[in-house]
C-alpha positions as protocol buffer text, in pm:
chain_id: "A"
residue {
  index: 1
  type: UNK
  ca { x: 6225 y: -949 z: -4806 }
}
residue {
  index: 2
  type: UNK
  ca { x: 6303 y: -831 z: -4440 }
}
residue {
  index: 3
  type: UNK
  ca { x: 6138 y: -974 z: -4155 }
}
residue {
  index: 4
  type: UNK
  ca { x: 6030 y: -678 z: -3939 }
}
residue {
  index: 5
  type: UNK
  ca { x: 5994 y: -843 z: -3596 }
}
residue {
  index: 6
  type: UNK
  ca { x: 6390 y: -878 z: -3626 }
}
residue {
  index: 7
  type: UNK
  ca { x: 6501 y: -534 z: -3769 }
}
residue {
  index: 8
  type: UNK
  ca { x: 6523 y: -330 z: -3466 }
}
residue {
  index: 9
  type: UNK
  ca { x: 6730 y: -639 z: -3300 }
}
residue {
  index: 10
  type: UNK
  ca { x: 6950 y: -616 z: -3658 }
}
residue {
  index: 11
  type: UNK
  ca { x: 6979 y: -296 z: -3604 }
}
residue {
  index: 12
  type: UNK
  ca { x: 7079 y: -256 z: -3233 }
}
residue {
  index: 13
  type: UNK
  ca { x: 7359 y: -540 z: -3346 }
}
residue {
  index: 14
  type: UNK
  ca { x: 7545 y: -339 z: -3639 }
}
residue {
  index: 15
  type: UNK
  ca { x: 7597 y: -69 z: -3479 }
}
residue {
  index: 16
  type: UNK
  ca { x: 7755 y: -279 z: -3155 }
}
residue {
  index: 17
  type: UNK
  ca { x: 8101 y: -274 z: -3273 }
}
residue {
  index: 18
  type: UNK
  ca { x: 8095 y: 125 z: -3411 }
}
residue {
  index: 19
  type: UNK
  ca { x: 7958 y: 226 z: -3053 }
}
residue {
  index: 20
  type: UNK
  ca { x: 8199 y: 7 z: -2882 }
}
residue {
  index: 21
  type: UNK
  ca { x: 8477 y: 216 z: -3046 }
}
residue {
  index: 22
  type: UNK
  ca { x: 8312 y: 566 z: -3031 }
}
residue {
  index: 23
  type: UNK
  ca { x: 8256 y: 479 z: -2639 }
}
residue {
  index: 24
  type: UNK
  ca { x: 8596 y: 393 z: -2589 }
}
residue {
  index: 25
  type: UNK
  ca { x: 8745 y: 698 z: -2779 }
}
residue {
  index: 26
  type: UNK
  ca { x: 8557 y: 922 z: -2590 }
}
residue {
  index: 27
  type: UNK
  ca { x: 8560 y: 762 z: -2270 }
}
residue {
  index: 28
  type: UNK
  ca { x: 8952 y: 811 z: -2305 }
}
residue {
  index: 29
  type: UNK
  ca { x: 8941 y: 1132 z: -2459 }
}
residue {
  index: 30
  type: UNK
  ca { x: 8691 y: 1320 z: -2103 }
}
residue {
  index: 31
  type: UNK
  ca { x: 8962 y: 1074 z: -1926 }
}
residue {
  index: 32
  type: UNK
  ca { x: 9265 y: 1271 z: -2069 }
}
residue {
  index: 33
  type: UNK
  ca { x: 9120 y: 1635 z: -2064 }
}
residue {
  index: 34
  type: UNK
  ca { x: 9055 y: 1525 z: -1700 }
}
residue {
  index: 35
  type: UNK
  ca { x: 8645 y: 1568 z: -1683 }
}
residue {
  index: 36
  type: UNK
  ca { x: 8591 y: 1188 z: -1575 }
}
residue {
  index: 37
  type: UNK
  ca { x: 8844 y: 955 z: -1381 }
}
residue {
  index: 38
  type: UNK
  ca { x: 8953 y: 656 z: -1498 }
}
residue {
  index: 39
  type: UNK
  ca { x: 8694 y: 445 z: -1298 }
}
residue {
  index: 40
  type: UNK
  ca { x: 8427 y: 683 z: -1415 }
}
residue {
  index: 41
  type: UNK
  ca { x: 8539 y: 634 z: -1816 }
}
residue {
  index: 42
  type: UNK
  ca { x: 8507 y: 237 z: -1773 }
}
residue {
  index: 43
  type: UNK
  ca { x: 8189 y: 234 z: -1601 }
}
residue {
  index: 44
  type: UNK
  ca { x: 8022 y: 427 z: -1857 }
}
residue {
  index: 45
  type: UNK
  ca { x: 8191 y: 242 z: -2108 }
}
residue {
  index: 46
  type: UNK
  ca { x: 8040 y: -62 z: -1970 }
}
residue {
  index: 47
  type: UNK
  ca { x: 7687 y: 102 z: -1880 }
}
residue {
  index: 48
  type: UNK
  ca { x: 7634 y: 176 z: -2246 }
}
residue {
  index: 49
  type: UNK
  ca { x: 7766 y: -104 z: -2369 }
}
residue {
  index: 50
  type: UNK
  ca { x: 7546 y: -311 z: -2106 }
}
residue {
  index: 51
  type: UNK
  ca { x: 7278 y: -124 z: -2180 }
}
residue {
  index: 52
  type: UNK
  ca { x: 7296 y: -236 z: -2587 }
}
residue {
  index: 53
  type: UNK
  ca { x: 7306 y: -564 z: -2479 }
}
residue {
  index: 54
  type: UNK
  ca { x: 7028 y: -568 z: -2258 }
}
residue {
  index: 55
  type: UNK
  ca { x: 6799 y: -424 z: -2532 }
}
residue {
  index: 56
  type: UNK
  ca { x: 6933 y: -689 z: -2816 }
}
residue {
  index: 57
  type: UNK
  ca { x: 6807 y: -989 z: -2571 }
}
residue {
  index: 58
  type: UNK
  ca { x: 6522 y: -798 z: -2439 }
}
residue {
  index: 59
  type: UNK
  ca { x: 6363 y: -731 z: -2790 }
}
residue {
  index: 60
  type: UNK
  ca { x: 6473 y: -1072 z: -2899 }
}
residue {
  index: 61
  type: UNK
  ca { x: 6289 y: -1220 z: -2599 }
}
residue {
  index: 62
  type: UNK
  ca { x: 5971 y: -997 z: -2675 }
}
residue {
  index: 63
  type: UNK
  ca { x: 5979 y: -1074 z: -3046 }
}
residue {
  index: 64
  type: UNK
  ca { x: 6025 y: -1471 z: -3071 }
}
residue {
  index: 65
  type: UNK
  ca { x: 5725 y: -1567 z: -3091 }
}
């Protein structure tokens, strides 16, 4: 029924949007309780974000054959 080789990739991309909101929530939130700056909130924002990504294509690229 499910092809294993792409599950983890499946998996990784469902939870992308959830994560994109959770990291921008809390991103702003340490941004308005003034534990990270501004600059600091988007780049981890985009680290983990960029970080998902990177594993999607990497296990994609591992798994295609």
């Amino acid at each position: 029924m499910f092809n294993k080789k792409w599950m983890q990739i499946m998996g990784i991309a469902m939870s992308l949007p959830s994560t994109i909101f959770i990291t921008v929530w809390g991103s702003m939130q340490l941004e308005k309780m003034h534990i990270l700056t501004k600059t600091q909130a988007v780049l981890t924002f985009l680290t983990i974000i960029g970080g998902m990504l990177f594993l999607m294509v990497y296990y994609a690229y591992r798994r295609k054959n």
